[in-house]
C-alpha positions as CSV (number, residue, x, y, z in Angstrom):
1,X,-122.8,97.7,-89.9
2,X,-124.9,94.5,-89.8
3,X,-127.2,92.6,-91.7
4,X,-129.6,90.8,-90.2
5,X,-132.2,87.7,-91.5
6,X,-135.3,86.9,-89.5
7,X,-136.9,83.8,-90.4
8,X,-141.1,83.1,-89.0
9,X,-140.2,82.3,-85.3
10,X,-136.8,84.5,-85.2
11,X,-136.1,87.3,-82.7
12,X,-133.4,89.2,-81.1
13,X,-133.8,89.2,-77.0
14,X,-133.8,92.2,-74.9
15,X,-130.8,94.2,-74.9
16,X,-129.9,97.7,-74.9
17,X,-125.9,98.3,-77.1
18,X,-124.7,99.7,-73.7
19,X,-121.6,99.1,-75.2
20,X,-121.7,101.1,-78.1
21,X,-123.1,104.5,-78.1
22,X,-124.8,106.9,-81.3
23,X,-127.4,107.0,-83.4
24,X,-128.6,104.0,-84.6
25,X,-130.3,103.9,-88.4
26,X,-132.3,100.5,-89.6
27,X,-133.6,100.1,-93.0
28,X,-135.7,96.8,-92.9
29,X,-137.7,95.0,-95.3
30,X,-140.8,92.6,-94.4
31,X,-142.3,90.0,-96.1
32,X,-145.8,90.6,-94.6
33,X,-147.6,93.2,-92.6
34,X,-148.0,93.3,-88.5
35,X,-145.8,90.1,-87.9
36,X,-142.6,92.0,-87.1
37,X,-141.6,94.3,-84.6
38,X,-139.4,96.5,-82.8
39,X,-139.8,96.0,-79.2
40,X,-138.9,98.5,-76.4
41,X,-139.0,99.6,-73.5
42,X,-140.8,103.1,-72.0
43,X,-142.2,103.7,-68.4
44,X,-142.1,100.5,-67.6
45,X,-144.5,99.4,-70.5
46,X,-143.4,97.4,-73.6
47,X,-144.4,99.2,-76.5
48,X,-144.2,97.3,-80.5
49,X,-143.9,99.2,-83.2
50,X,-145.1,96.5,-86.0
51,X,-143.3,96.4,-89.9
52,X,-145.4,97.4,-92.3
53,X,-145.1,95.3,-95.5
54,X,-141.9,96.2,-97.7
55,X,-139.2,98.7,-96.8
56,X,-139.0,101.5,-93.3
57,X,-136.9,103.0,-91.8
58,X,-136.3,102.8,-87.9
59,X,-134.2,105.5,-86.5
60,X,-133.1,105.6,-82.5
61,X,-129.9,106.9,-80.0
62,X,-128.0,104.5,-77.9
63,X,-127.0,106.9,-74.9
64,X,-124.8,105.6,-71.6
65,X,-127.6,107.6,-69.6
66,X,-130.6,106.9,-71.2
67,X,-130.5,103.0,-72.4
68,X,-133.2,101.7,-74.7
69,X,-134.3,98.6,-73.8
70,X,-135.6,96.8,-76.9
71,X,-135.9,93.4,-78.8
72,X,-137.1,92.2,-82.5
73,X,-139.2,89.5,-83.2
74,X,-140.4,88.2,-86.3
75,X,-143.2,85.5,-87.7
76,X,-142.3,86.6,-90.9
77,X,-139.0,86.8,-93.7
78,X,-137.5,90.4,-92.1
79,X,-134.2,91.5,-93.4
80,X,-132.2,94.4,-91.6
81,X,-129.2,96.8,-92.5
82,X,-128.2,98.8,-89.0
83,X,-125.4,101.1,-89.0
84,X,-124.7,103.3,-86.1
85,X,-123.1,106.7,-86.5
């Protein structure tokens, strides 16, 4: 499990949990509308999925054959609870 704060200016670089395989499951709260995201990666494009204000739910599968690319970043107060199962 982790808990996560993002401060305005925050983010998480580019990584993809290579090391740790499953179903990933993020409940996240944001201060403000369109100044978070979830960042990854898909045919070569960067795709950002922007927080919506208040609580979602971001669900994806870490998989040794099929990494997900992806970062956070944040001009806004975001907190996040992963756990992977």
């Amino acid at each position: 499990r982790t808990f996560l704060h993002y401060r305005p200016g925050d983010f998480m670089g580019w990584h993809t949990n290579a090391n740790a395989e499953g179903k990933r499951y993020y409940l996240t709260w944001a201060e403000e509308a369109n100044k978070s995201s979830f960042n990854y990666m898909e045919d070569g494009k960067t795709i950002k999925v922007f927080d919506k204000k208040g609580w979602q739910v971001n669900l994806f599968n870490i998989e040794k054959d099929n990494l997900l690319h992806h970062s956070i970043m944040s001009d806004t107060n975001r907190f996040s609870i992963g756990m992977r199962c």
